[in-house]
Backbone of each chain as nested JSON, in Angstrom:
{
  "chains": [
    {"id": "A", "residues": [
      {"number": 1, "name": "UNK", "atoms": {"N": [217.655, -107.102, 11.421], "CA": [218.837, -107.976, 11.344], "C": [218.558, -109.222, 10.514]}},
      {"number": 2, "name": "UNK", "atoms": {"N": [217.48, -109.737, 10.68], "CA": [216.91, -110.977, 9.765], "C": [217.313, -110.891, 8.338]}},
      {"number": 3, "name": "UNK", "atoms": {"N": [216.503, -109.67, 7.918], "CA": [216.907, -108.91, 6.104], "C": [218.42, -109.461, 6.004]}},
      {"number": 4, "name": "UNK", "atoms": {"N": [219.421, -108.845, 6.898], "CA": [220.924, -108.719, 6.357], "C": [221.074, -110.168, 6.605]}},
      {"number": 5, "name": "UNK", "atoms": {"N": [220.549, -111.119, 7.605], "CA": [221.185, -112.308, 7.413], "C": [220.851, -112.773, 6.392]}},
      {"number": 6, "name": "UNK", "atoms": {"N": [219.892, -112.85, 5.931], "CA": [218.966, -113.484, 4.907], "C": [220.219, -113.222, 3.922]}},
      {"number": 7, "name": "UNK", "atoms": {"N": [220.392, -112.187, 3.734], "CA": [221.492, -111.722, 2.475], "C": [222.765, -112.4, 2.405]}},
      {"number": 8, "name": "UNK", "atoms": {"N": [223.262, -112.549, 3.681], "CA": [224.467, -112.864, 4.163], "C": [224.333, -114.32, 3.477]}},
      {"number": 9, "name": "UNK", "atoms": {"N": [223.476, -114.895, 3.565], "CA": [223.394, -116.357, 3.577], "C": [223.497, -116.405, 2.008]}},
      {"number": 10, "name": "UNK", "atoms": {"N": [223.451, -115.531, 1.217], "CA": [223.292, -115.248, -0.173], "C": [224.353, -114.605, -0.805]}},
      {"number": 11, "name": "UNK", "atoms": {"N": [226.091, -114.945, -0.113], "CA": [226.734, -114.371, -0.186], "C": [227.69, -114.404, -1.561]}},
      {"number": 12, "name": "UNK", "atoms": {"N": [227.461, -116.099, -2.147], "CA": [227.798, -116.719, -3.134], "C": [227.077, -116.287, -4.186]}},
      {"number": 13, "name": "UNK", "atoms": {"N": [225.995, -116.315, -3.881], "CA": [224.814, -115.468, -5.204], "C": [224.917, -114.405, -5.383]}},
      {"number": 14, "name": "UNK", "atoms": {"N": [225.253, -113.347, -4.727], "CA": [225.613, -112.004, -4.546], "C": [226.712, -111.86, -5.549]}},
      {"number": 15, "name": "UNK", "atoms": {"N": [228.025, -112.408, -5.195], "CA": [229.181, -112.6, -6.017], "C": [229.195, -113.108, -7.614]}},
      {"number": 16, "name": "UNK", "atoms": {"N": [228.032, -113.771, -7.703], "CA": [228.048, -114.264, -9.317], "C": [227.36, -113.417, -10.073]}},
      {"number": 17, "name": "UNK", "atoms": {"N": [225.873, -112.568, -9.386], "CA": [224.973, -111.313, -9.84], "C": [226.218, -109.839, -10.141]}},
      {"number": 18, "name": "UNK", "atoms": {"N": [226.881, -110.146, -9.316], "CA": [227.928, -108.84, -9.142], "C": [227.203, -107.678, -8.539]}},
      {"number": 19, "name": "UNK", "atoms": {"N": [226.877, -108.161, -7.365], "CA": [225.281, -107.28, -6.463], "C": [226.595, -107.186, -5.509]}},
      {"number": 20, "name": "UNK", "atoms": {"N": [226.554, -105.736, -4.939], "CA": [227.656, -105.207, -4.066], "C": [226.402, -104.783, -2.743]}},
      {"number": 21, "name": "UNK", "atoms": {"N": [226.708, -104.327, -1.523], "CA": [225.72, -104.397, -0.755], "C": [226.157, -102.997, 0.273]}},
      {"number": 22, "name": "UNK", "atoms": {"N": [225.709, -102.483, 0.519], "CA": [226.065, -101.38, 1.489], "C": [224.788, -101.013, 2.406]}},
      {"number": 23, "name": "UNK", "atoms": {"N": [225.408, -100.881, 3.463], "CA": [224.599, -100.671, 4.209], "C": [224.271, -99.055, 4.922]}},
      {"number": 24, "name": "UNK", "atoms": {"N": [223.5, -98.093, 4.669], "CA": [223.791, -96.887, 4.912], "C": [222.497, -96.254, 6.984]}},
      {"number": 25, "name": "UNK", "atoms": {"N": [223.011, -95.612, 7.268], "CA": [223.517, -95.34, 8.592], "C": [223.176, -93.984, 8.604]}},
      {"number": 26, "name": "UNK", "atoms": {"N": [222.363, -93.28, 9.586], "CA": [221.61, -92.119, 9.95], "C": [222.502, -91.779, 11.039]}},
      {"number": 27, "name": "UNK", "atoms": {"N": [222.617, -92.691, 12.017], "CA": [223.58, -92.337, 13.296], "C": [225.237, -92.146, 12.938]}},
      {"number": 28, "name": "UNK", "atoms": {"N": [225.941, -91.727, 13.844], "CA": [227.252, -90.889, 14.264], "C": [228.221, -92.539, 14.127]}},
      {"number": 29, "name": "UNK", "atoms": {"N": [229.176, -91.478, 13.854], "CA": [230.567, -93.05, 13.651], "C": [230.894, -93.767, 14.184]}},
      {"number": 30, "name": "UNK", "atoms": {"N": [230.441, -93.246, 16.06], "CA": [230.476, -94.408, 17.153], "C": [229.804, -95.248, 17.21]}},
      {"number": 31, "name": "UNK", "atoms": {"N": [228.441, -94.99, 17.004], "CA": [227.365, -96.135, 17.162], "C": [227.878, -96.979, 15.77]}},
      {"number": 32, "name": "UNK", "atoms": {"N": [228.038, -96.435, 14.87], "CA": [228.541, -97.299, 13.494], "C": [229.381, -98.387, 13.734]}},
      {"number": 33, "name": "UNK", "atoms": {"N": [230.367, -97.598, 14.294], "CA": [231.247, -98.187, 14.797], "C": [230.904, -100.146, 15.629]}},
      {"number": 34, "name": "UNK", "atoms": {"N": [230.135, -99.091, 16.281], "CA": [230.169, -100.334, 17.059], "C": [228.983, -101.673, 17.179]}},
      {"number": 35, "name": "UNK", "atoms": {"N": [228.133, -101.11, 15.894], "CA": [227.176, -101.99, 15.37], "C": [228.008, -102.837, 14.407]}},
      {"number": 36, "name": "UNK", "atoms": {"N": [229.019, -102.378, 14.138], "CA": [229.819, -102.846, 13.0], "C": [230.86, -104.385, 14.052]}},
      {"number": 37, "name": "UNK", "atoms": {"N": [231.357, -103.832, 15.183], "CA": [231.916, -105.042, 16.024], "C": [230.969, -105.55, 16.282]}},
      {"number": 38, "name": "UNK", "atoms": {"N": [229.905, -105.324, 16.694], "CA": [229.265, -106.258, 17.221], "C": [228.34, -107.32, 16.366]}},
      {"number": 39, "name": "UNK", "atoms": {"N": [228.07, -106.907, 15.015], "CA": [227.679, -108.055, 13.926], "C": [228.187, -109.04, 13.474]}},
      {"number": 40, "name": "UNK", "atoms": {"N": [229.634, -107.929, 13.374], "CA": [230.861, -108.805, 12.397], "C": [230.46, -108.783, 10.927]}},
      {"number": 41, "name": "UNK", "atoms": {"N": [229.657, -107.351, 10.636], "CA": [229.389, -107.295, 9.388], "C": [231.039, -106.442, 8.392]}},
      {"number": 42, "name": "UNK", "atoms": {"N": [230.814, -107.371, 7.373], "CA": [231.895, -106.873, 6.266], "C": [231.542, -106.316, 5.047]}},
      {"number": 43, "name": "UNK", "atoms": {"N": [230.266, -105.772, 5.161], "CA": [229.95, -105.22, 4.839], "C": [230.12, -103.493, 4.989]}},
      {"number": 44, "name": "UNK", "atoms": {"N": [230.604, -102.406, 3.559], "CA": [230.41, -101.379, 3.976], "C": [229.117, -100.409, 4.721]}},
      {"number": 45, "name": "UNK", "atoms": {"N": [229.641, -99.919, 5.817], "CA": [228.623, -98.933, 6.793], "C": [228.919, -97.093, 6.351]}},
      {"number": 46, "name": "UNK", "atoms": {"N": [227.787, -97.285, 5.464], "CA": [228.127, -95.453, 4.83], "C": [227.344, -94.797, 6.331]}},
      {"number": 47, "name": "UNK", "atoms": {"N": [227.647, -93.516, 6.542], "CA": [227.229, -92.599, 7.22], "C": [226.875, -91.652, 7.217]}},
      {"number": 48, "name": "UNK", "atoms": {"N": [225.247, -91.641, 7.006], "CA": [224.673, -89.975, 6.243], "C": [223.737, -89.079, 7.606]}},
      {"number": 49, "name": "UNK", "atoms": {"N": [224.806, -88.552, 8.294], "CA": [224.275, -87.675, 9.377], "C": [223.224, -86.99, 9.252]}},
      {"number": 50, "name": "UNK", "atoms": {"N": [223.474, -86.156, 8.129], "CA": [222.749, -85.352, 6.975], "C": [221.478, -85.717, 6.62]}},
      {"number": 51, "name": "UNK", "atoms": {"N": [221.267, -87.211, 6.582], "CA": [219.998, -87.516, 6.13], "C": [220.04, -87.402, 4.602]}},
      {"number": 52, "name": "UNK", "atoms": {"N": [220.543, -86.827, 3.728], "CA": [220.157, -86.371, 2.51], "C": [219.551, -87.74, 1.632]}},
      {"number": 53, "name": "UNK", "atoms": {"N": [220.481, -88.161, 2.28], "CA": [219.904, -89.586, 0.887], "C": [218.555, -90.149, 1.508]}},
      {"number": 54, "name": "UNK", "atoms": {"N": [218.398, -90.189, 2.524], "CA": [217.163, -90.181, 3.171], "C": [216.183, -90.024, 2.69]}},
      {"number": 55, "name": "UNK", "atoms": {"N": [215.756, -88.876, 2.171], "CA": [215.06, -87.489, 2.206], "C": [214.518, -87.676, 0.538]}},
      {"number": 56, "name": "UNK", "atoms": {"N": [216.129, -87.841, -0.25], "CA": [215.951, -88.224, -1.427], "C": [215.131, -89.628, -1.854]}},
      {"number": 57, "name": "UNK", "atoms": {"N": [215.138, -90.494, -0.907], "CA": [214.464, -91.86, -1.044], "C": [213.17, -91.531, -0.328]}},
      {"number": 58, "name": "UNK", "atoms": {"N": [212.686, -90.643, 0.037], "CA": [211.32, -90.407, 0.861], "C": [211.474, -91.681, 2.113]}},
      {"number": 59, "name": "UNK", "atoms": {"N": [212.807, -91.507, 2.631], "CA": [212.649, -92.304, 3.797], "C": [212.369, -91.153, 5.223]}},
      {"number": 60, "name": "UNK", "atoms": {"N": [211.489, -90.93, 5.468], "CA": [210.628, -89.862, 6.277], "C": [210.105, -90.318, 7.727]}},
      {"number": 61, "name": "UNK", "atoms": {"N": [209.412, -90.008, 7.941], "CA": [209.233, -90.012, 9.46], "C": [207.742, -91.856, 9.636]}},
      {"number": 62, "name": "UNK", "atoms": {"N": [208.166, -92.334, 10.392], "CA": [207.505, -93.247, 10.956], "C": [206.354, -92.918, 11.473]}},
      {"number": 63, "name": "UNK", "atoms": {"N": [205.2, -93.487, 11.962], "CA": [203.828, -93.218, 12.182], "C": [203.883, -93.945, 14.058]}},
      {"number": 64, "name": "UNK", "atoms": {"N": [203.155, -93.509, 14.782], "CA": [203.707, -94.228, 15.978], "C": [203.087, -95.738, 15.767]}},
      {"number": 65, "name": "UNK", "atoms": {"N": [201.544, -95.672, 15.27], "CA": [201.174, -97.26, 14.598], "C": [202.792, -98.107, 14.307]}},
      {"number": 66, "name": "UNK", "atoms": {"N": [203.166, -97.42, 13.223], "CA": [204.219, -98.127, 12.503], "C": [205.459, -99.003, 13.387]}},
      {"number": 67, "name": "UNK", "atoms": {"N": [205.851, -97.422, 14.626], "CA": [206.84, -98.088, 15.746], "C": [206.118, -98.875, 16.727]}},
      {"number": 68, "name": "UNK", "atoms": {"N": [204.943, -99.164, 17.223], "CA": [204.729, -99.574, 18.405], "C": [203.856, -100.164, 18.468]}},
      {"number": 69, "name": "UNK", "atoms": {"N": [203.06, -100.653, 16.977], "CA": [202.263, -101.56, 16.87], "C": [202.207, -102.942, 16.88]}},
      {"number": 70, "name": "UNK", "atoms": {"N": [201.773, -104.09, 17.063], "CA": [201.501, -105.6, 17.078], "C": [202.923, -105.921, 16.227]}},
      {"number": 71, "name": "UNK", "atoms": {"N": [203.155, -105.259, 14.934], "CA": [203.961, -106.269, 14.09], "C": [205.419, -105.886, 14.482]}},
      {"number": 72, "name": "UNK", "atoms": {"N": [205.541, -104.559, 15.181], "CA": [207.063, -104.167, 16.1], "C": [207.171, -105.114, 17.007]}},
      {"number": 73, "name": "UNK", "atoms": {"N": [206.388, -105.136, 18.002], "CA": [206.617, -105.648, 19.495], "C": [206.659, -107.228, 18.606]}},
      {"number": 74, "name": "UNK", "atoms": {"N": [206.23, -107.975, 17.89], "CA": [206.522, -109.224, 16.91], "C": [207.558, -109.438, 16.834]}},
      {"number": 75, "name": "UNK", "atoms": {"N": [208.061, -108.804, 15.881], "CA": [209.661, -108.736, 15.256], "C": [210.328, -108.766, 16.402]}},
      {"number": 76, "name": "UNK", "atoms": {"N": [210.529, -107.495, 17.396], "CA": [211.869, -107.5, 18.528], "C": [211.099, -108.891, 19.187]}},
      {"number": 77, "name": "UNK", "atoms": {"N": [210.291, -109.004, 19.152], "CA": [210.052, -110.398, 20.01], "C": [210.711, -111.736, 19.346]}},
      {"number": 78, "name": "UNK", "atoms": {"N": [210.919, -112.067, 18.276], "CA": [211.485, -112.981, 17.473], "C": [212.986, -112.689, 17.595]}},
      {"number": 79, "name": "UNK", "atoms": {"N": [213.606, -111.548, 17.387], "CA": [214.965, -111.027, 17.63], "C": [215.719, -111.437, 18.625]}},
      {"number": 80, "name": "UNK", "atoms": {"N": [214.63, -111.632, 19.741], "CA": [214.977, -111.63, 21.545], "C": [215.458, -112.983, 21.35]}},
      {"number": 81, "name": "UNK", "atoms": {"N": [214.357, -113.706, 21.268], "CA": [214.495, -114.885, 21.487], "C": [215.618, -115.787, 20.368]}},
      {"number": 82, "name": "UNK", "atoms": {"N": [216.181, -115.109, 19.442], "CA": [217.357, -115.975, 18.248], "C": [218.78, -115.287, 19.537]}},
      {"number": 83, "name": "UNK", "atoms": {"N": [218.38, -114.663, 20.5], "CA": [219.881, -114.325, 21.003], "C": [220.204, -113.126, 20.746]}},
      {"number": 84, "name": "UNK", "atoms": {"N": [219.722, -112.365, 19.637], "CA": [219.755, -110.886, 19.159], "C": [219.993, -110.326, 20.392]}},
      {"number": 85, "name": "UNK", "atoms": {"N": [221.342, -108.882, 20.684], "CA": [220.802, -108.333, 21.477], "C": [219.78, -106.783, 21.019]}},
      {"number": 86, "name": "UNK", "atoms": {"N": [218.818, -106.369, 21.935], "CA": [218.663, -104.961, 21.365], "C": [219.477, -103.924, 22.272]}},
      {"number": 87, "name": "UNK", "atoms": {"N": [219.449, -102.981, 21.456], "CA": [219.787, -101.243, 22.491], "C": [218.614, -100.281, 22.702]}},
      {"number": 88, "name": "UNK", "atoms": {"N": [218.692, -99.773, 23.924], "CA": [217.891, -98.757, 24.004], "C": [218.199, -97.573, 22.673]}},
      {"number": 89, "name": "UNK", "atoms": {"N": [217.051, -96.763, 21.954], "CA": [217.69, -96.297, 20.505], "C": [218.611, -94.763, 21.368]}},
      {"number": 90, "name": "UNK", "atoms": {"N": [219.263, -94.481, 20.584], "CA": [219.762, -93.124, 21.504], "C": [219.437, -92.065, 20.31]}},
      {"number": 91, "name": "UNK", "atoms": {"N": [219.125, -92.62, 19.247], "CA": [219.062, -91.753, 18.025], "C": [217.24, -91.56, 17.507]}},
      {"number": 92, "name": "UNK", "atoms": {"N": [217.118, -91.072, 16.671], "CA": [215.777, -90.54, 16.14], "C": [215.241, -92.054, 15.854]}},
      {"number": 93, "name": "UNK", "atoms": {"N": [214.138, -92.094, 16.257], "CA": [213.545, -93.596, 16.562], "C": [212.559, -93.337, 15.019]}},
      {"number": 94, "name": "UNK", "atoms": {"N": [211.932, -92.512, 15.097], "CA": [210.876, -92.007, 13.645], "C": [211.415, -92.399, 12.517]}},
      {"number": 95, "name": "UNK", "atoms": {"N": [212.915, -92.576, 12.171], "CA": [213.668, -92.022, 11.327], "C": [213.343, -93.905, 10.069]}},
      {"number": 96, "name": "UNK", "atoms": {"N": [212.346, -93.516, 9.014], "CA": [211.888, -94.964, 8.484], "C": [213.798, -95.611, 7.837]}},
      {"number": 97, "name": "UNK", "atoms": {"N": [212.994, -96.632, 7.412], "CA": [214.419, -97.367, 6.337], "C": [213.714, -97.843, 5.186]}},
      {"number": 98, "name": "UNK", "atoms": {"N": [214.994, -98.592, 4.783], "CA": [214.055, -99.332, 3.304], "C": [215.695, -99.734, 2.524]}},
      {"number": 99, "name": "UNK", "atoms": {"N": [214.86, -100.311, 1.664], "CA": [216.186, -101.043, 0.625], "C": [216.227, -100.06, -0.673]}},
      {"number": 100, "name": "UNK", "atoms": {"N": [217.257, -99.977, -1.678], "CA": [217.368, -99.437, -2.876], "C": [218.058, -100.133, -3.817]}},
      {"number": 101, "name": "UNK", "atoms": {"N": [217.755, -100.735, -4.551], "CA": [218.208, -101.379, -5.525], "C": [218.416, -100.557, -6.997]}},
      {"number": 102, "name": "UNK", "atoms": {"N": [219.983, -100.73, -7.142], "CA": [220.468, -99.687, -7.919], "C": [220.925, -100.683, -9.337]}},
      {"number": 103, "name": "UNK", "atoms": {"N": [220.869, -100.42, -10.675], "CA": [221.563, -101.014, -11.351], "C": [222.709, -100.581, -11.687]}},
      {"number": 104, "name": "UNK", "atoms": {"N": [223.725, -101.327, -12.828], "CA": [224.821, -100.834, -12.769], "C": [224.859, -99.579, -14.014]}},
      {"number": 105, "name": "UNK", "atoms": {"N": [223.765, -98.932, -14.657], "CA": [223.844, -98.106, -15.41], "C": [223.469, -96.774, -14.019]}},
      {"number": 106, "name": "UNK", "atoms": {"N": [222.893, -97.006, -12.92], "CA": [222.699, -95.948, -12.076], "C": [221.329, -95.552, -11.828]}},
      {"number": 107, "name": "UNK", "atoms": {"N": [220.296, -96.811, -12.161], "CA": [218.832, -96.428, -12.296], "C": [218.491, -97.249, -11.197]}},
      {"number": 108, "name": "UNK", "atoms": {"N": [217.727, -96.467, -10.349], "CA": [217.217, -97.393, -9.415], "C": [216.053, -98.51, -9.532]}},
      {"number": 109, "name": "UNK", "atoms": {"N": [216.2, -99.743, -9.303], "CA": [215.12, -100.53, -10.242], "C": [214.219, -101.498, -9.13]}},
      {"number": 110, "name": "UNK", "atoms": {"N": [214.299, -100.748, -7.621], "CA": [213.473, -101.564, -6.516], "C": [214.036, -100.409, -5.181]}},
      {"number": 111, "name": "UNK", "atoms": {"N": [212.646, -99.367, -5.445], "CA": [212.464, -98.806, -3.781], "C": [211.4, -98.814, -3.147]}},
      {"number": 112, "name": "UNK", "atoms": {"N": [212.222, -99.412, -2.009], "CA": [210.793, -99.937, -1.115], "C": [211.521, -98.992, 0.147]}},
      {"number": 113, "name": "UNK", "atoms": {"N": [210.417, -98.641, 0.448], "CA": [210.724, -98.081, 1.781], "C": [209.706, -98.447, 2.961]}},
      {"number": 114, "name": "UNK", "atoms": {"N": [210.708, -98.717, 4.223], "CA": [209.987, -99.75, 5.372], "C": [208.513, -99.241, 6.048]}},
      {"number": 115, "name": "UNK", "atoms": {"N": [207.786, -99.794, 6.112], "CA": [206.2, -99.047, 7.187], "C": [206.537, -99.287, 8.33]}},
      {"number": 116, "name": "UNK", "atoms": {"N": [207.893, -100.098, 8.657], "CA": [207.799, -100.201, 10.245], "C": [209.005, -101.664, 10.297]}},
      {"number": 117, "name": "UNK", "atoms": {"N": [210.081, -101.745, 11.721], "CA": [211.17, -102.562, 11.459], "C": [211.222, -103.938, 10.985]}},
      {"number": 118, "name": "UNK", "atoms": {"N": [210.729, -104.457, 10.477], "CA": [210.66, -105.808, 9.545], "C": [210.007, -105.96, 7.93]}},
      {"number": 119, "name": "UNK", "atoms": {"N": [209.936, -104.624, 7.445], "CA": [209.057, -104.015, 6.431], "C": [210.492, -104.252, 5.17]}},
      {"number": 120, "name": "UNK", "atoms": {"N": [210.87, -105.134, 4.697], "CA": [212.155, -104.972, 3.776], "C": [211.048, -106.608, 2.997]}},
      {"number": 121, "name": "UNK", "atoms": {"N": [212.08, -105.593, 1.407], "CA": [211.389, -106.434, 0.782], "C": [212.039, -108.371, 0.511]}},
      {"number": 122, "name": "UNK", "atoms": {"N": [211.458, -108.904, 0.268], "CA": [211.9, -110.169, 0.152], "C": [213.387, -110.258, -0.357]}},
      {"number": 123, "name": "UNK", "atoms": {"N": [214.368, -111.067, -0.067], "CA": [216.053, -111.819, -0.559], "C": [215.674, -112.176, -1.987]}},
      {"number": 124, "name": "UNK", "atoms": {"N": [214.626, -112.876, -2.168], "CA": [214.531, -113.084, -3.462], "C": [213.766, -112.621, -4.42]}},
      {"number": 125, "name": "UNK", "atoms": {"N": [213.187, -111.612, -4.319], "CA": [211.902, -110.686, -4.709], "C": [213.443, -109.712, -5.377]}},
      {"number": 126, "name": "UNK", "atoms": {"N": [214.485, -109.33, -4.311], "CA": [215.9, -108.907, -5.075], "C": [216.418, -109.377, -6.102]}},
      {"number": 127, "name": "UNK", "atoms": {"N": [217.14, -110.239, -5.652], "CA": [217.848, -111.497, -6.635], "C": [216.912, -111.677, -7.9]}},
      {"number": 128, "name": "UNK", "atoms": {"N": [215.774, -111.593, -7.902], "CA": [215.103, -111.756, -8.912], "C": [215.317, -110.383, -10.255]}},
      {"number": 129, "name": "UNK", "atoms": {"N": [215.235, -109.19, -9.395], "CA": [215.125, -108.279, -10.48], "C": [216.581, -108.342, -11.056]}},
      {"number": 130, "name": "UNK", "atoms": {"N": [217.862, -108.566, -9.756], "CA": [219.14, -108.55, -10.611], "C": [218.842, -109.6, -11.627]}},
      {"number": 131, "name": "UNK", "atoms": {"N": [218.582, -110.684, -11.551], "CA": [218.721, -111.903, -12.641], "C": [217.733, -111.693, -14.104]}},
      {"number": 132, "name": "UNK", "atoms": {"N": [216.726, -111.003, -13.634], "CA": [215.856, -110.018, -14.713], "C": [216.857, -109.619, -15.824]}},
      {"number": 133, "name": "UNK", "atoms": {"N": [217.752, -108.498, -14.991], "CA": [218.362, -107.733, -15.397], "C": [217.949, -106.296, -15.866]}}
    ]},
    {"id": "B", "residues": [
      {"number": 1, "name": "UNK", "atoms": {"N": [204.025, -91.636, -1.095], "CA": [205.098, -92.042, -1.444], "C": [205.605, -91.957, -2.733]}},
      {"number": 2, "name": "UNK", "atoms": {"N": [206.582, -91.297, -3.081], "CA": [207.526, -91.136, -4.422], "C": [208.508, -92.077, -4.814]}},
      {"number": 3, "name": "UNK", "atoms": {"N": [207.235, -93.297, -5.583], "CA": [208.795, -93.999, -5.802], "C": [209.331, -93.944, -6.843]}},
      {"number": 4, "name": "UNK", "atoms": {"N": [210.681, -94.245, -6.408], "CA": [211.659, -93.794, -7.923], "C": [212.396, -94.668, -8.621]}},
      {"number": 5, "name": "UNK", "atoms": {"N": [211.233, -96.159, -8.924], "CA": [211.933, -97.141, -9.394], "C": [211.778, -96.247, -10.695]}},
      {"number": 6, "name": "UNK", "atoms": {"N": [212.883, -96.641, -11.683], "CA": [213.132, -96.218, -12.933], "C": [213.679, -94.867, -13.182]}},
      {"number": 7, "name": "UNK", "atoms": {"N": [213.898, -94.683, -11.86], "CA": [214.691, -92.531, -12.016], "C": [216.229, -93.137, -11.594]}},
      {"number": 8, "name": "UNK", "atoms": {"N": [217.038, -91.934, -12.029], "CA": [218.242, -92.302, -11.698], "C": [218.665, -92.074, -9.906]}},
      {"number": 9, "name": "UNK", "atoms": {"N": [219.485, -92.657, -9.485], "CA": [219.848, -92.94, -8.172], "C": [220.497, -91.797, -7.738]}},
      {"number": 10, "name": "UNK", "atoms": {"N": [220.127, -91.404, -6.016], "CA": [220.811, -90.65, -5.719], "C": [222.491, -90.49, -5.499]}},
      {"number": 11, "name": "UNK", "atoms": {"N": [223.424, -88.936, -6.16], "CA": [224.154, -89.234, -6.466], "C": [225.273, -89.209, -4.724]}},
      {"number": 12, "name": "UNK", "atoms": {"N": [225.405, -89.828, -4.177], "CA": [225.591, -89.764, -3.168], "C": [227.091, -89.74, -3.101]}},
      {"number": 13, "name": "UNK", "atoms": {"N": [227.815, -89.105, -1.625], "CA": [229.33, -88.945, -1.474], "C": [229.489, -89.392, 0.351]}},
      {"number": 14, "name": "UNK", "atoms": {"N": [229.44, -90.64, 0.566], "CA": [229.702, -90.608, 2.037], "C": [230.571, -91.372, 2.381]}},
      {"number": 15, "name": "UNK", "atoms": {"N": [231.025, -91.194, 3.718], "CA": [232.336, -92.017, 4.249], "C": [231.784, -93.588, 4.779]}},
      {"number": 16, "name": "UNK", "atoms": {"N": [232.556, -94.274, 5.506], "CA": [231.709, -95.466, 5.362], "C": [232.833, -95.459, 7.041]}},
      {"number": 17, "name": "UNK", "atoms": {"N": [232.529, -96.654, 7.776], "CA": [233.124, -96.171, 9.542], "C": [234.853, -96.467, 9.443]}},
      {"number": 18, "name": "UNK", "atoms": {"N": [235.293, -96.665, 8.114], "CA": [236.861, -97.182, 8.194], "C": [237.35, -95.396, 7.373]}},
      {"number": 19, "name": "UNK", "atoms": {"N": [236.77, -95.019, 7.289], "CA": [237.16, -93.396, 7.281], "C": [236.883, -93.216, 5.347]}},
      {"number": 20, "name": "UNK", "atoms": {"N": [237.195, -94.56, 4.617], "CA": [236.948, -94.254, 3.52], "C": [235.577, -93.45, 2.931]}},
      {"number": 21, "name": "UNK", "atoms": {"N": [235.814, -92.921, 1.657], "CA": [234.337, -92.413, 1.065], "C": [233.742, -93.244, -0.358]}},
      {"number": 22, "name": "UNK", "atoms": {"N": [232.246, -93.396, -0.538], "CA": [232.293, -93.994, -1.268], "C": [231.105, -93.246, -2.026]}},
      {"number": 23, "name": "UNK", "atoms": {"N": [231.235, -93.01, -3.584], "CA": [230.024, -92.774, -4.102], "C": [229.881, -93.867, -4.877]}},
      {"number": 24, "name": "UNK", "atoms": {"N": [228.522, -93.004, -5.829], "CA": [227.876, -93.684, -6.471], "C": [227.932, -93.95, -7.613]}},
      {"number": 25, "name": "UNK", "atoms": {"N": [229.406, -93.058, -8.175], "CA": [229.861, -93.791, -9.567], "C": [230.926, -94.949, -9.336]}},
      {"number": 26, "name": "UNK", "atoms": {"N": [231.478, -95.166, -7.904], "CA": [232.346, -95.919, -7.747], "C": [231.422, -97.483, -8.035]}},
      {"number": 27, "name": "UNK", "atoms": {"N": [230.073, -97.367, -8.018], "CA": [229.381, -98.742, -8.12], "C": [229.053, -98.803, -9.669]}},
      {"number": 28, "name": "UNK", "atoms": {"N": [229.596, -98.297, -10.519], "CA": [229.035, -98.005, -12.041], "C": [229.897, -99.232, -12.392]}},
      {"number": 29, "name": "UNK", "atoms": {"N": [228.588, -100.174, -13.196], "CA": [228.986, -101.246, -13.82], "C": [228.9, -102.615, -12.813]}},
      {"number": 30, "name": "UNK", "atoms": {"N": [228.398, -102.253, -11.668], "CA": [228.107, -103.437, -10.904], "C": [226.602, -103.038, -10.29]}},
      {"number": 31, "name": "UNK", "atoms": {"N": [225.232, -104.156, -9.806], "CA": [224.563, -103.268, -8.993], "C": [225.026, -103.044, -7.611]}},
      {"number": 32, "name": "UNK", "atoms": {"N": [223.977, -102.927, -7.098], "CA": [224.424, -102.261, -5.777], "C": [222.938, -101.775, -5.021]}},
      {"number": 33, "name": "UNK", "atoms": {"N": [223.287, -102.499, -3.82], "CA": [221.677, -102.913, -2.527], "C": [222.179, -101.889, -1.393]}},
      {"number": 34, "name": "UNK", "atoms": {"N": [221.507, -101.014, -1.439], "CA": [221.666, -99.394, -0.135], "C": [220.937, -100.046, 0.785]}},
      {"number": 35, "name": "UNK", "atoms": {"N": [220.83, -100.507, 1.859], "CA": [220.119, -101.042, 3.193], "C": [220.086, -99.741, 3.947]}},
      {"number": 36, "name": "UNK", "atoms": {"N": [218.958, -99.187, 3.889], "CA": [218.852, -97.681, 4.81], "C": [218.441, -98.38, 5.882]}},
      {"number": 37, "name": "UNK", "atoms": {"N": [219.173, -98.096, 7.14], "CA": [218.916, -98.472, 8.238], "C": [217.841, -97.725, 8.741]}},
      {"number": 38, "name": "UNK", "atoms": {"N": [216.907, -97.825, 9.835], "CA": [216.396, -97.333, 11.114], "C": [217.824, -97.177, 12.297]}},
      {"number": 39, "name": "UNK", "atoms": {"N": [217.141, -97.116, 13.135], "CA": [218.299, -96.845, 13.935], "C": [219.065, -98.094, 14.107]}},
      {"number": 40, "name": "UNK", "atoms": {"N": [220.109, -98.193, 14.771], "CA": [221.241, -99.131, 14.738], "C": [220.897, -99.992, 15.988]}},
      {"number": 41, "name": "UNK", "atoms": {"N": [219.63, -100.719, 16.208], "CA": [219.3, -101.708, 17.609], "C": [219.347, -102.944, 17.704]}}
    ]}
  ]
}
């Protein structure tokens, strides 16, 4: 959640880069759903049941190190305490993430994919390659 | 790990939770940041 605020807060910069933001979603339309009320994100929530794009980004299976090590129990520990709430997961917990940074010719020009939930690459480590160009 | 900075992007077709669909030529000419979630917690 940190990553997307971080972004959020970058919402004006976003708009002048012409950086569009989507957020894509492994779980079912309910949980979407309702991660979506409960953020208050306005941001689009794609929904790939399928996994495919997944799969295509080598976003693959998690290591249990990765879920349940020092720098997990960290993160939800920092989460807890800003007020964050968590959920018990009901969905594939293994299932990694990561960011993709796409340009507007269709080339992807920043994939990082996560080692574990706070693993996203820097707000401005982004912003940088858009302003690159 | 296969990364695919500098390959073209996957060409993707999905709905988004307001029922719309969105691909990936609809972002042609702007970029565009895919946030692959983990699960939704």
């Amino acid at each position: 959640m940190a990553h997307i605020t971080q972004l959020r807060d970058q919402e004006a910069e976003l708009d002048r880069l012409n950086l569009k933001v989507v957020v894509v979603t492994f779980e079912n339309d309910y949980f979407a759903r309702q991660y979506v009320g409960e953020t208050g994100l306005d941001w689009p929530v794609l929904i790939d049941e399928s996994r495919e794009s997944y799969r295509y980004y080598d976003m693959l299976t998690a290591s249990f190190l990765d879920l349940w090590g020092p720098r997990s129990w960290w993160v939800y520990g920092k989460e807890l305490l800003k007020g964050q709430k968590l959920h018990r997961a009901t969905n594939d917990v293994h299932q990694r993430g990561g960011d993709v940074l796409i340009d507007p010719d269709g080339v992807v020009r920043l994939h990082h994919v996560g080692q574990g939930p706070a693993d996203r690459p820097a707000v401005e480590t982004i912003l940088a390659k858009v302003r690159q160009g | 790990m296969n990364n695919l900075t500098g390959k073209p992007a996957f060409s993707f077709n999905l709905p988004d939770t307001n029922g719309a669909t969105h691909q990936l030529a609809d972002y042609r000419g702007s970029w565009l940041l895919m946030m692959f979630h983990r699960h939704l917690g």
